[in-house]
N, C-alpha and C positions, 0 to 999 in steps of 0.2 A: 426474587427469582421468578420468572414466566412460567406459566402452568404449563406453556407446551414449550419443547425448545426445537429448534429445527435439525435437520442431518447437515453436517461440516461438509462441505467439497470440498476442501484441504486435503490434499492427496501423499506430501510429504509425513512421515511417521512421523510423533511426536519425542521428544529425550535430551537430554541434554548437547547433544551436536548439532539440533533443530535452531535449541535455544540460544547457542552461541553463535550458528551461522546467520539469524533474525538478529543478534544484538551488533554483528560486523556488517551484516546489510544496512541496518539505520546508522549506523556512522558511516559509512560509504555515502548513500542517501544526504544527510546531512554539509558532509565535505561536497560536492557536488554541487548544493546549493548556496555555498558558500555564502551563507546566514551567521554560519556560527553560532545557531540560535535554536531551541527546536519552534519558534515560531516567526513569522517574518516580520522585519521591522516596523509596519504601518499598524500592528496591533498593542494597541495600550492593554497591559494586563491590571492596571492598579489599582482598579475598581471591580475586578470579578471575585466572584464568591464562591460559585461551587464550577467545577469542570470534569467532563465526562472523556475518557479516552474509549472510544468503541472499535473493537478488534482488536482491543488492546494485546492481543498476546504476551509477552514477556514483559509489558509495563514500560518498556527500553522510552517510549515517549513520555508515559507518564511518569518517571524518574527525573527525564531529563527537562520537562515544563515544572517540575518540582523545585530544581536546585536554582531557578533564576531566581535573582536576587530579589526584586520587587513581589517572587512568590514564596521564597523557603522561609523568610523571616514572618510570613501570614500564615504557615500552614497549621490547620487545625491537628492536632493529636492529640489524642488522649492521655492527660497528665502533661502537657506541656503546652496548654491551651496560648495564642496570641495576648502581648499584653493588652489592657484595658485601652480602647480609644483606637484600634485596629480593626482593619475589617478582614476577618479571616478568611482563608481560602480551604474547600473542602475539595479532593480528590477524587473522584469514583474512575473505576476502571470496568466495563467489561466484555465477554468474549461467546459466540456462541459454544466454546467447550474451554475450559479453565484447566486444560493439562497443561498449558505454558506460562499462568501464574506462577511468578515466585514466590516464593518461602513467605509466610503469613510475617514472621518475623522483619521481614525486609520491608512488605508491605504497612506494618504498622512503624518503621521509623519515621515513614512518611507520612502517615495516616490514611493511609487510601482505602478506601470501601470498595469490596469487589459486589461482582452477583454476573452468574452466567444469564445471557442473554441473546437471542436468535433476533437481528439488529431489522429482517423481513417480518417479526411480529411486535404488534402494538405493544409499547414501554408498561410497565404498570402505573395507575393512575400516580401513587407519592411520585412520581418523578416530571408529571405532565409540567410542562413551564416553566423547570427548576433549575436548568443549566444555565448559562451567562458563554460558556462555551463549550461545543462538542468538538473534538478530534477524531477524524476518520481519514484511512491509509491503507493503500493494495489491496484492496480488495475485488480489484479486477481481473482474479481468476477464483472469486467467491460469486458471485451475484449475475444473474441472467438481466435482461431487461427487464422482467416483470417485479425481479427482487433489489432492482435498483429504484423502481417508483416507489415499492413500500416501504424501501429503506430511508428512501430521502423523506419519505412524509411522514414516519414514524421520528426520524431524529429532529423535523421543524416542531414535531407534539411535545416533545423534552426542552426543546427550549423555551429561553423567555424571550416575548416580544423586545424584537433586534438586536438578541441574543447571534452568535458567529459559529457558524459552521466552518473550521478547517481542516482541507482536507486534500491529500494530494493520491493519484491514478497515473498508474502506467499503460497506454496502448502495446500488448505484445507482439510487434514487431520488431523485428534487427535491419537496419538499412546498412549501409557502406561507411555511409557519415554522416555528421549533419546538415551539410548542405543537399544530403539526396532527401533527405526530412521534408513532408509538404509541411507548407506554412498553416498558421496557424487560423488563418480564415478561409482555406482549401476545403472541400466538401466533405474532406477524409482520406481516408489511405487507397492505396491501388492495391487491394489483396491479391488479385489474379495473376501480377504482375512480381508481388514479393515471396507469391508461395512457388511460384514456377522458373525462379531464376535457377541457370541451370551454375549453380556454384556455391557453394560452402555456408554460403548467407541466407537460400533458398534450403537448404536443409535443416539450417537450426530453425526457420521459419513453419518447413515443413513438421515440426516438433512444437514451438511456440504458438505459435500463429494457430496452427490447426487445432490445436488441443483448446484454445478457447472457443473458436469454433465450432468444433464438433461438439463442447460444454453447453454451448447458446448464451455463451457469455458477449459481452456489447464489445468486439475488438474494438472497433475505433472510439473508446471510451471519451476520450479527453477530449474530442471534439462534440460527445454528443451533451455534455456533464452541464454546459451552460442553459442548453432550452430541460433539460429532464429536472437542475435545481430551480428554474423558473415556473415550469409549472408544480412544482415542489411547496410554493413559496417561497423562495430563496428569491432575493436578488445579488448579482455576482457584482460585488463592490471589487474585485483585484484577481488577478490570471498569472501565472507566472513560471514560465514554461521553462523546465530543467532538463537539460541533454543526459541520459546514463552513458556511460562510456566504459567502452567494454575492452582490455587488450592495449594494443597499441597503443588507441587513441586515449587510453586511461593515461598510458605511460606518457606521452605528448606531454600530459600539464603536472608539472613539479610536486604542484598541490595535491596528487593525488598518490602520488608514489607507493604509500603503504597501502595503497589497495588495489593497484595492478595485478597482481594475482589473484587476489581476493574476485576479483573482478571477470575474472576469467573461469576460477574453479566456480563460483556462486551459480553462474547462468550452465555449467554442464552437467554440477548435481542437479538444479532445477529441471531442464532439460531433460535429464535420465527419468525423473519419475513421469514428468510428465509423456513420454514419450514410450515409456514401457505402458503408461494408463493405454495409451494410441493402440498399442501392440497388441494387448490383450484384446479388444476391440475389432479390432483386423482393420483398423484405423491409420495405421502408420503408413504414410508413401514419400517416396522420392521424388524430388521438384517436378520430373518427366512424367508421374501418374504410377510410377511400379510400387505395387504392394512391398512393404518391408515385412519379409515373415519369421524372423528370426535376432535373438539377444543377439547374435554376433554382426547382423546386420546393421540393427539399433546403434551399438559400439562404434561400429568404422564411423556409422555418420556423425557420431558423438565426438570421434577423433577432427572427424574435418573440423567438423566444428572449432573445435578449441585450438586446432593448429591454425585454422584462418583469424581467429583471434588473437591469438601471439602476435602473427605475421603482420594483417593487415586493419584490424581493430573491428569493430563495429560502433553503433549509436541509436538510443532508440527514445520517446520521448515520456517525460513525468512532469506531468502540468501541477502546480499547486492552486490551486482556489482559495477565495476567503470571500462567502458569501455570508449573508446578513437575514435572518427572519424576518418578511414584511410585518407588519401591525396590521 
């Protein structure tokens, strides 16, 4: 454990409806990526040793890189050590606050070692060089810019040279659809232009958008993630840009069917906290620049919201990476 640990900007309460709506968001996530995997295919895992899941929250990743076949038959556990002539695989998970670890019992059928960790402070040394690979995930409406450079050069200290950083980021913004999406060598998003549409997508934006904003968190994440892991020491060996789909457009592809709702309720509970954090603040406005001063106000736009969603869908982008420690 860190002698210091940092303060959470996680604004959602912690409980068990946190923990099942995080374990229905990474399978949505997953279906989406249409991997079927919790890693992407260009990753040989049959040579690594130990692996670090950071933010880990509910272990949902670290569970599910647990049961591939090439890793459940290596995992290290106590009293049920790999046979002789195998190269085992050791688990660690962790989280700057461990209120959404599960059950010690759960954790140990895997063998996963936890320890709370603030991912903006230096690792402890047992860990400097020790991972083969780190996983990291959403946490961009965690980390400012300043807590992205010490995040990315504290997790290149835990690995081992050309050890693999993967890790996927969402830009919080809602477009129309994917083709209103800039491309991916565009200089980044038109914020002026998606907080001020005067319609239903400008006010979840005015809620989204702004809340990371006003945070000082890096909106256009996933475009900035390639120069900030390079100067990191990272080199970006793979990119792999995933559309979310919200609503309609969920509804659109077959493959996603059990999560159309899901898909819908997910971003209006997120949306209400973040949007009440706005409120409290005197932060919250409507696309036109009018103050929103009131929970019933917040509401209606909470309504448009999710009825523009039904109706006409949205889409917004989650890039995956898989960079590489220089030597």
């Amino acid at each position: 454990m860190t002698s210091q640990v940092g303060h959470s900007l996680y604004v959602i309460p912690a409980g068990t409806p946190e923990k099942e709506r995080l374990g229905k968001q990474y399978a949505f996530k997953r279906a989406l990526s249409q991997w079927n995997s919790p890693i992407p295919p260009s990753l040989d895992v049959s040579g690594i040793a130990n692996v670090l899941d950071i933010g880990a929250g509910t272990c949902v990743w670290t569970f599910d890189f647990a049961n591939l076949p090439e890793v459940r038959s290596r995992l290290n556990i106590p009293g049920k050590e790999p046979s002789k002539g195998t190269n085992p695989v050791q688990l660690y998970a962790c989280d700057i606050e461990t209120k959404f670890f599960p059950d010690r019992a759960l954790l140990d059928e895997f063998g996963v070692k936890t320890f709370q960790q603030d991912v903006t402070t230096p690792f402890p040394p047992k860990y400097h060089g020790k991972f083969d690979i780190v996983h990291l995930s959403f946490l961009f409406l965690c980390l400012t810019r300043e807590g992205w450079t010490k995040a990315l050069r504290n997790i290149n200290q835990v690995l081992k040279p050309g050890g693999i950083l993967f890790m996927d980021e969402v830009d919080p913004i809602l477009y129309p659809n994917i083709a209103a999406i800039p491309d991916e060598d565009a200089p980044g998003h038109d914020l002026k232009t998606q907080l001020t549409r005067p319609d239903w997508l400008g006010k979840g934006n005015r809620m989204y958008t702004a809340h990371s904003i006003e945070s000082g968190f890096v909106t256009d994440l996933t475009y900035r993630l390639p120069s900030m892991l390079n100067a990191a020491g990272f080199e970006v060996k793979e990119s792999h840009r995933v559309y979310g789909l919200l609503g309609k457009h969920a509804a659109d592809r077959p493959d996603l069917a059990d999560f159309v709702e899901f898909s819908i309720e997910n971003f209006v509970f997120v949306f209400r906290h973040l949007a009440k954090n706005l409120l409290a603040k005197d932060k919250l406005f409507t696309p036109d620049g009018t103050a929103v001063k009131t929970e019933e106000e917040l509401e209606d736009m909470l309504r448009e919201v999710e009825q523009g969603a039904r109706r006409e869908g949205a889409a917004l982008i989650d890039t995956f990476f898989v960079a590489i420690k220089k030597s």
